[in-house]
N, C-alpha and C positions, 0 to 999 in steps of 0.2 A: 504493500500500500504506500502511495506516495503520501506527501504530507496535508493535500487537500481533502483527499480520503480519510485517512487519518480526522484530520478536524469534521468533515460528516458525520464520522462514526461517533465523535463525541457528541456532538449536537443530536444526535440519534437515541444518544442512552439520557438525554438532557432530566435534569429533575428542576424544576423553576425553584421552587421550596427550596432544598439544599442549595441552592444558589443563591439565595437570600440569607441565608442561613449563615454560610460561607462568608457571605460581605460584610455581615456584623464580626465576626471573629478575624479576620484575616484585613485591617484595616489597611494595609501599605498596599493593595491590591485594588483599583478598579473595580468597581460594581460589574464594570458593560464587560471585563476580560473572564469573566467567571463564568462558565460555561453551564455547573451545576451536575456534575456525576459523581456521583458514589464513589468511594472509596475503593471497596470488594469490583466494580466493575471497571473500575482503571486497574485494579490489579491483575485481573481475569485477562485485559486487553493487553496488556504490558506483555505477556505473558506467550500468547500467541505473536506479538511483534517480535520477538525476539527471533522468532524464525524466518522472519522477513527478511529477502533478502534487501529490499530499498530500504531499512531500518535506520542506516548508515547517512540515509539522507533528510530523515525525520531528524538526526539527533543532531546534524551539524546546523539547521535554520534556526538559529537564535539570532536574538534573542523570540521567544516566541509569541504571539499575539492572545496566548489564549492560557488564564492560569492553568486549566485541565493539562494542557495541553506541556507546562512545567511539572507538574506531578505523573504524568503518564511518561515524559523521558527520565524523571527522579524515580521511579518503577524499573523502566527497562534497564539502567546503568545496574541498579541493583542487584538484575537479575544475571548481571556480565559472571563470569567465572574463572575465566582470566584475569590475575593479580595485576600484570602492567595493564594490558587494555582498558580495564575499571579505571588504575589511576588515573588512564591521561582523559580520559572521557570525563570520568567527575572534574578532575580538573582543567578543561574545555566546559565545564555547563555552572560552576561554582561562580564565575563572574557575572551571572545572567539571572542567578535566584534574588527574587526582591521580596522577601517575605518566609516567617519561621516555621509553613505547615512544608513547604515546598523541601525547606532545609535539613528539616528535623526528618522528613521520612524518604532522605537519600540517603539509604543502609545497606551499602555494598556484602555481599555476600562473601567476597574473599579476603574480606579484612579483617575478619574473626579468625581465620584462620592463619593469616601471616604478621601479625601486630608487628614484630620487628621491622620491617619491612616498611608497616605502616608510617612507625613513627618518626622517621625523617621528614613524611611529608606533612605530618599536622603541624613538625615545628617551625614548619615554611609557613602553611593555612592561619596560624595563629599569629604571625607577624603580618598580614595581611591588612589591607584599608580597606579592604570591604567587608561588611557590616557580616551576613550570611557566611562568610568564607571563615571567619572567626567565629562562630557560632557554631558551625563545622567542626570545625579542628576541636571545640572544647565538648563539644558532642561525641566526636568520637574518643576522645581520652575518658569521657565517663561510660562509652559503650564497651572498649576493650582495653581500658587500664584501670580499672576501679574493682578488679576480681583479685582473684589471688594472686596477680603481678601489681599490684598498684606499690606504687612509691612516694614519696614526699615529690620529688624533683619532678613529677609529674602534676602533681597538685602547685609546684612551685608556678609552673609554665602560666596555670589560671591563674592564681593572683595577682601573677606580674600583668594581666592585662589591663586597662586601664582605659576607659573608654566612655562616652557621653551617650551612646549606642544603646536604648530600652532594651531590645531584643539581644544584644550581648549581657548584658547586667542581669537579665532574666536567666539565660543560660550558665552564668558563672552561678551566681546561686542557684540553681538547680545544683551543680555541680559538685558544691559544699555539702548540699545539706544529704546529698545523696553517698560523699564522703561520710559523711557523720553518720547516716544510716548504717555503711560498710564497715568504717573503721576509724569507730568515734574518738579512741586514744590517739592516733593519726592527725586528723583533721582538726579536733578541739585547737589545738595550739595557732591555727590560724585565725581564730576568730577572739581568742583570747591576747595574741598581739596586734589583734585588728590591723590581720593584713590586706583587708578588703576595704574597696571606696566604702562611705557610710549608710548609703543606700542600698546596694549589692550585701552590705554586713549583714543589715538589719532583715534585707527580703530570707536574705541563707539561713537566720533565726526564726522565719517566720512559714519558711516549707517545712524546715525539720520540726517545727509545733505540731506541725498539719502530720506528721510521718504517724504509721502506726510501728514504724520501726525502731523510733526512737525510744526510751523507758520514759517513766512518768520522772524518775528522778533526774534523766538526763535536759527532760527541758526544764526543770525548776530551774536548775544554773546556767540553761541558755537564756533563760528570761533575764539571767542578770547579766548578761554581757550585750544588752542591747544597747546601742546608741543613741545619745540623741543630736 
């Protein structure tokens, strides 16, 4: 399917409803760009594209006209299987995501399985000035460095970031408090020498409340290291 095809078939699966739905939560996006499909059926589609041989020319037309249409190539990269191939393609479509649903659910498939590999390039993605490209990089340190490999100098990488960026500040705090979830002995000591800006502090004290991973006694003493 070429790339017109491709956008029919979106407009074919259209739900008006979730495309309203969408424009409330996904504010840095155009109303008129939001096509309005489902989740489960851009993944369905994704899915079958990968076997397309014109696939290759869906994926190079950015930036693209149509959010669906960002989430259905954050689908297909996904589905890559090949460790270089995946890299250089996320990193061809990483300049072109304007927005955290597009970001957050481009989850390569071979990067769980080669982290070493991985982590040269998040230390490039996280020195980045784009907004999404950095939210990447710290996405994927809490998808495959926050298990039984995690390390400080990994956590160190987030809090050196520093940034006026909502949707980065969102994602470092996710980042902490999902540390604090893992490996609260670890983590605490960041927040205790408040190494985070004072918003990103405060938000990272205010997911791990929300955790049911955290102990009841552990947020009593997060509540006291909040900022004001």
């Amino acid at each position: 399917m070429n790339r017109n095809e491709i956008v029919a078939e979106l407009f074919r699966m259209r739900d008006k409803d979730y495309a309203l739905m969408q424009a409330k939560i996904i504010p840095t996006v155009a109303a008129d760009r939001i096509i309005g499909v489902r989740t489960p059926a851009l993944r369905t589609f994704a899915k079958s594209l990968c076997k397309d041989s014109e696939i290759d020319g869906f994926l190079s037309c950015v930036p693209h006209q149509y959010f669906d249409e960002d989430q259905l190539h954050a689908f297909v990269i996904s589905l890559e299987k090949d460790f270089d191939r995946c890299v250089k393609e996320v990193e061809a479509f990483l300049p072109f995501i304007d927005n955290w649903a597009t970001c957050d659910q481009l989850l390569p498939k071979p990067f769980k399985k080669q982290p070493d590999r991985l982590l040269p390039h998040i230390q490039a993605w996280i020195m980045s000035d784009k907004t999404y490209t950095v939210r990447f990089a710290i996405g994927m340190l809490m998808q495959h460095f926050l298990g039984g490999n995690f390390d400080t100098k990994y956590a160190d990488m987030v809090a050196e970031v520093r940034s006026e960026e909502y949707y980065i500040n969102m994602m470092i705090a996710w980042y902490f408090a999902t540390a604090l979830a893992k490996h609260y002995d670890l983590a605490l000591p960041y927040l205790e020498k408040k190494r985070l800006s004072g918003w990103t502090h405060n938000k990272a004290i205010q997911k791990s409340l929300e955790s049911r991973r955290i102990t009841d006694e552990q947020k009593i003493y997060l509540k006291t290291l909040k900022v004001r």
